[in-house]
ROSE-4610 file (N, C-alpha, C; in Angstrom, 1 decimal, always signed):
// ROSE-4610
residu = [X/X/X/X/X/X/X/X/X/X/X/X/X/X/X/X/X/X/X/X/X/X/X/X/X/X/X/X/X/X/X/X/X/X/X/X/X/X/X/X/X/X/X/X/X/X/X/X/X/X/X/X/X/X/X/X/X/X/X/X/X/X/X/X/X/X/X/X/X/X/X/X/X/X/X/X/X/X/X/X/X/X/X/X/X/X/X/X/X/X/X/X/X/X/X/X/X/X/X/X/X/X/X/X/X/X/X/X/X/X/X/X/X/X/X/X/X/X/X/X/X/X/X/X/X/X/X/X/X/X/X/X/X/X/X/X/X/X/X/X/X/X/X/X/X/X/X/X/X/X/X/X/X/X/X/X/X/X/X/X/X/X/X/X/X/X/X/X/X/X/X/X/X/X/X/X/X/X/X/X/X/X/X/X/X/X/X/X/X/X/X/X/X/X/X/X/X/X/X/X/X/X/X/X/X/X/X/X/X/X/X/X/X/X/X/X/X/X/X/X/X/X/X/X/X/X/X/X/X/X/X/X/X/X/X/X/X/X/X/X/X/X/X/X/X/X/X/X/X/X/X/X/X/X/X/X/X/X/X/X/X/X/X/X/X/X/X/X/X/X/X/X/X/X/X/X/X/X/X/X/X/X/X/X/X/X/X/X/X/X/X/X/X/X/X/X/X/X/X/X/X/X/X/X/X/X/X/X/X/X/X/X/X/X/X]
num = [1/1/1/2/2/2/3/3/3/4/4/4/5/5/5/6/6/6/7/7/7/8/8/8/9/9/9/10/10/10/11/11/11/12/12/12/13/13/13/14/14/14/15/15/15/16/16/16/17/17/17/18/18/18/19/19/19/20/20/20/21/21/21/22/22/22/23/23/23/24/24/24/25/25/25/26/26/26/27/27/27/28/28/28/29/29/29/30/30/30/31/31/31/32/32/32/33/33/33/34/34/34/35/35/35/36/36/36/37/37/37/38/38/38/39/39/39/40/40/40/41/41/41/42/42/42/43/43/43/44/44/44/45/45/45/46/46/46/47/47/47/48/48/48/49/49/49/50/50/50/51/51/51/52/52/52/53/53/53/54/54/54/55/55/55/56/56/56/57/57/57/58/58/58/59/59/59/60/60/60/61/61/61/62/62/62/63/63/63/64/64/64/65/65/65/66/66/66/67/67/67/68/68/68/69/69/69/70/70/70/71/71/71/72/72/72/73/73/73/74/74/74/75/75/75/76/76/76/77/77/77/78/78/78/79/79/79/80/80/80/81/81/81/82/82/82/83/83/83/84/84/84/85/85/85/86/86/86/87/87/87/88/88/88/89/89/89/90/90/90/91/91/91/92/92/92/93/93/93/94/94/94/95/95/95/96/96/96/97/97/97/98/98/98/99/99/99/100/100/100/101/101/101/102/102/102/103/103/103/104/104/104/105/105/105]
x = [+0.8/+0.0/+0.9/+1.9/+2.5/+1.5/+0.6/-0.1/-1.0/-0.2/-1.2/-0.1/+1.1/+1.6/+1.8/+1.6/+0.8/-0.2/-0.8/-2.8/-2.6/-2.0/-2.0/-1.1/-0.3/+0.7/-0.3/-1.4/-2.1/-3.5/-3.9/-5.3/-5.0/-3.4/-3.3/-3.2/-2.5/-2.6/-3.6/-4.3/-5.9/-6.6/-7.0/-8.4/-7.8/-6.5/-6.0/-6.1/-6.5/-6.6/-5.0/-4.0/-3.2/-2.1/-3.3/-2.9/-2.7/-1.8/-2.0/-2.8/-3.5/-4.7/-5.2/-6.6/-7.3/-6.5/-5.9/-5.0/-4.0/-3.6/-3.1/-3.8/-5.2/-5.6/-6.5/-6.9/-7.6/-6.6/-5.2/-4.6/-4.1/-3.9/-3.6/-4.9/-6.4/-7.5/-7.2/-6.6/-6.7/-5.6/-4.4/-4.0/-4.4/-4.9/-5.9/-6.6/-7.6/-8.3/-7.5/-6.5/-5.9/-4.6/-5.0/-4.4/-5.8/-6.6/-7.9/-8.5/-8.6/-9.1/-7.9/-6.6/-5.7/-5.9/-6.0/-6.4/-7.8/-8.9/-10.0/-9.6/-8.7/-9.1/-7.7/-7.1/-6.2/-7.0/-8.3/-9.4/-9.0/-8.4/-8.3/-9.2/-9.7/-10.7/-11.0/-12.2/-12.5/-12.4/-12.8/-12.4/-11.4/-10.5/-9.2/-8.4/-9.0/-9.0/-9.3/-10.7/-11.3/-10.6/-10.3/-9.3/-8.1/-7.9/-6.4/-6.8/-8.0/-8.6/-9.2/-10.2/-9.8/-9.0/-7.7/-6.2/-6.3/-6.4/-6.5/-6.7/-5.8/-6.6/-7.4/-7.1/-7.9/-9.1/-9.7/-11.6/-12.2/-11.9/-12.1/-11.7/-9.9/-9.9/-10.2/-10.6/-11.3/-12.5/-13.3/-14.3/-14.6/-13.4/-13.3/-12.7/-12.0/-11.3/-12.6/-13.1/-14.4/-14.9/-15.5/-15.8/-16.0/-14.7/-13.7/-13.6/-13.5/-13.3/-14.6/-15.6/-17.2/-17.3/-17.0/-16.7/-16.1/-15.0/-13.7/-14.7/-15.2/-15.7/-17.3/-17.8/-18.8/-18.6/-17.8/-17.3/-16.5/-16.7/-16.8/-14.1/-14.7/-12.9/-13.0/-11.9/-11.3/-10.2/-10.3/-9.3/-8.2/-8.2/-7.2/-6.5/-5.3/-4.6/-5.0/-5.1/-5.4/-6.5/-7.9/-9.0/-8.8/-7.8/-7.8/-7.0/-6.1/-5.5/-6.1/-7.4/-8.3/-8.9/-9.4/-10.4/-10.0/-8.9/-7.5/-7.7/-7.5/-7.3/-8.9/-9.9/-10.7/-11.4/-11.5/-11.7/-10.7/-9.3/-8.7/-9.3/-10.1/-10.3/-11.6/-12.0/-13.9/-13.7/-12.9/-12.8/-11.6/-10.9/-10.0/-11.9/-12.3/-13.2/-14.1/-14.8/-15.8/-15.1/-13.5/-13.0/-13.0/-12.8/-12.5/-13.8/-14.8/-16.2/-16.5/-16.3/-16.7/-15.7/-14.6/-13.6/-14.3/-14.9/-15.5/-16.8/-17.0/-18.6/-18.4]
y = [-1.2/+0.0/+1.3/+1.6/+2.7/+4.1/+4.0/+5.2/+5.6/+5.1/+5.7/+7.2/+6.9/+7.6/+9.2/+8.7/+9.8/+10.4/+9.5/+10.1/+10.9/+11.1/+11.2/+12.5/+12.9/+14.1/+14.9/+14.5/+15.2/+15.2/+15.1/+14.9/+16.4/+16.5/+17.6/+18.6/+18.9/+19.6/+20.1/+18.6/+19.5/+20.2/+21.7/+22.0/+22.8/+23.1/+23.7/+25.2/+25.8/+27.5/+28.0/+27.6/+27.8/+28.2/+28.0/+27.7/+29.2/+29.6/+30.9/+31.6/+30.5/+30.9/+29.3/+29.8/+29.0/+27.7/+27.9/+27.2/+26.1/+26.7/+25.6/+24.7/+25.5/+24.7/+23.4/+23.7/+23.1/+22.0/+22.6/+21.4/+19.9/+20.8/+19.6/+18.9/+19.3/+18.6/+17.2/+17.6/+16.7/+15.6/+16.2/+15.6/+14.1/+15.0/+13.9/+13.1/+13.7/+12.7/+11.7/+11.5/+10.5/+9.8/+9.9/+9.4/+8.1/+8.8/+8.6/+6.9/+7.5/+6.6/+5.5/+5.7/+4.8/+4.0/+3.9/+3.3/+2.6/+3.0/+2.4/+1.7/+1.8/+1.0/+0.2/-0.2/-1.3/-2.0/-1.5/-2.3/-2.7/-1.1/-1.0/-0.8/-1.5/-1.4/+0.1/+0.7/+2.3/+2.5/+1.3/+1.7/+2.1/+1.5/+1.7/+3.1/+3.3/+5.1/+5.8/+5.7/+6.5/+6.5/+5.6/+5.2/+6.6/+6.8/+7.8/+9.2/+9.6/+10.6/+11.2/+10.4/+10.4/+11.0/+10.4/+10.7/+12.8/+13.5/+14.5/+15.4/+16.4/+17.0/+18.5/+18.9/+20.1/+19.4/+19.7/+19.6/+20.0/+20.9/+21.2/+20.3/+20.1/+19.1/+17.7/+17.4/+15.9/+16.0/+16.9/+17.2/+16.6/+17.5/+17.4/+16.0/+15.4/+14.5/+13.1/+13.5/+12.3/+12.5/+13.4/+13.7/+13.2/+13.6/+12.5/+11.3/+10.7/+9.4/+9.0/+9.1/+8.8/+8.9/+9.7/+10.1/+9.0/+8.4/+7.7/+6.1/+5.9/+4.8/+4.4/+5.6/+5.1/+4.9/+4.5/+4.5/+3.2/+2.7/+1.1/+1.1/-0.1/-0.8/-1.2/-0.8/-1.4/-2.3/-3.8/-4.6/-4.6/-3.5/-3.3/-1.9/-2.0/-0.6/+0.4/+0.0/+1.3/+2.0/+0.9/+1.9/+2.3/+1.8/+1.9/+3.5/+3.7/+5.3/+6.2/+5.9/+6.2/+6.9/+6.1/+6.5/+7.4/+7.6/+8.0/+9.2/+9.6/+10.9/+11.6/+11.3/+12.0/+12.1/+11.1/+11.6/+13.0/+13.0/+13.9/+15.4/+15.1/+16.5/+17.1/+15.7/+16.0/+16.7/+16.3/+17.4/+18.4/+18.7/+19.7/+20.6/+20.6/+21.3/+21.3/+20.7/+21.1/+22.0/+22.0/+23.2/+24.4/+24.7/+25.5/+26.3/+25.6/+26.3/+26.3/+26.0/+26.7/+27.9/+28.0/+29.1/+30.2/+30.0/+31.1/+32.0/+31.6/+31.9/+33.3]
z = [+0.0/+0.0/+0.0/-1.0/-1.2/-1.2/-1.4/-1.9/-0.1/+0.7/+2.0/+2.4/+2.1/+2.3/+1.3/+0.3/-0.6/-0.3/+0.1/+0.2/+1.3/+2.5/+3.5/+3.3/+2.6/+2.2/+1.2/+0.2/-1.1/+0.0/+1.1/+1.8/+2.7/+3.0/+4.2/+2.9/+1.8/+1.4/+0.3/+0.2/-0.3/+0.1/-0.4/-0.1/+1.5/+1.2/+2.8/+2.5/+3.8/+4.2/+3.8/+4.0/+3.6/+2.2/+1.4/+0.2/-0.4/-1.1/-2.0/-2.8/-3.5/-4.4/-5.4/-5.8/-5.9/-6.7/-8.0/-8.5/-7.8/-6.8/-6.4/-5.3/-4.7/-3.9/-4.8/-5.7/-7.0/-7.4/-7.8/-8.1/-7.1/-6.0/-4.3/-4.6/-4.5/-4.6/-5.9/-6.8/-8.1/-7.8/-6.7/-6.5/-5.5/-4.6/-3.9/-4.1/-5.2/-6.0/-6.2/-7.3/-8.0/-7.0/-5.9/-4.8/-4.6/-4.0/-3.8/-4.5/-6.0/-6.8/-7.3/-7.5/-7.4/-6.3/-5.5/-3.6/-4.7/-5.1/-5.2/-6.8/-7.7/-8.2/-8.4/-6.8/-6.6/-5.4/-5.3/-4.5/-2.8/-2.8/-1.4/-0.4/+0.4/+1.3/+1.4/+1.7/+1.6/+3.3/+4.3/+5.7/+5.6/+5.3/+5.3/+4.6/+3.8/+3.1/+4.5/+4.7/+5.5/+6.6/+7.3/+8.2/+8.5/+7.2/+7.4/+7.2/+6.6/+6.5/+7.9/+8.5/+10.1/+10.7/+10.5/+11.3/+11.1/+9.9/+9.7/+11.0/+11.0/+11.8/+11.3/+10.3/+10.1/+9.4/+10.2/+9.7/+8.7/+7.6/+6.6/+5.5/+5.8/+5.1/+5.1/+6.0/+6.9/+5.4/+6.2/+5.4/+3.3/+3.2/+1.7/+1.3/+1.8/+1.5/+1.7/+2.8/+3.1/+1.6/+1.3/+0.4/-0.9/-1.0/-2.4/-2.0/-1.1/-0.9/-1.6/-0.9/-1.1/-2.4/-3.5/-4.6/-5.8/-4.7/-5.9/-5.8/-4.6/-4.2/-4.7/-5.3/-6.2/-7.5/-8.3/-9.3/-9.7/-10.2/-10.3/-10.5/-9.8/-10.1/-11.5/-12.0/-13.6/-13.1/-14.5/-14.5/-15.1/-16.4/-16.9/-16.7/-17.0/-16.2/-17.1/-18.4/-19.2/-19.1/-18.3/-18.2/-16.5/-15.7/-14.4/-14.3/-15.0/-15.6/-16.3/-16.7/-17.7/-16.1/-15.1/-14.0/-13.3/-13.1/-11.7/-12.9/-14.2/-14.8/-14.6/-15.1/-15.6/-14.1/-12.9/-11.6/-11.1/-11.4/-10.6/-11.5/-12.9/-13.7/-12.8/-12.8/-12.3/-10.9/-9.6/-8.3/-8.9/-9.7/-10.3/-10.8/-11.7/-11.9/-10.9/-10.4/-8.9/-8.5/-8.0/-6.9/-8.0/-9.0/-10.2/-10.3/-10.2/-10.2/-8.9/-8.3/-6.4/-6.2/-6.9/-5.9/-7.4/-8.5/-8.7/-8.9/-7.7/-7.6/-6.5]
């Protein structure tokens, strides 16, 4: 499970107050996504996502990342890598644009 340690580094910096401007908090989000959905389509238990999302301690990002989890996890597992790279891309576009159209309203 190399990617907990990822998820866990792209979850603190998603969607964080800290962030400069929308752009990059949009991009940490995409990154998290495809953190996210790589975990779901190597059929990693979702307790077990959720599990580390938990650990979080800023609540906002808790928040968003539950979020995404819930997100990557309705979206079926692929058996072959090319549609499993296919999922991990066009999920990290799909919360890349949700944050893109929330931070301009």
């Amino acid at each position: 499970m190399k990617f907990l340690g990822r998820f866990t580094v792209a979850a603190l910096l998603a969607m964080s107050a800290h962030m400069a401007n929308a752009g990059d908090m949009c991009a940490n989000a995409g990154e998290a996504a495809k953190a996210v959905m790589r975990a779901r389509q190597n059929n990693t238990d979702m307790s077990t996502v959720m599990a580390i999302v938990e650990k979080q301690e800023d609540e906002a990002v808790k928040k968003v990342t539950r979020q995404i989890v819930m997100m990557a996890y309705s979206q079926p597992a692929y058996e072959t890598d090319e549609m499993q790279q296919k999922a991990i891309a066009e999920f990290s576009n799909t919360v890349q644009l949700a944050c893109y159209q929330g931070t301009n309203k």
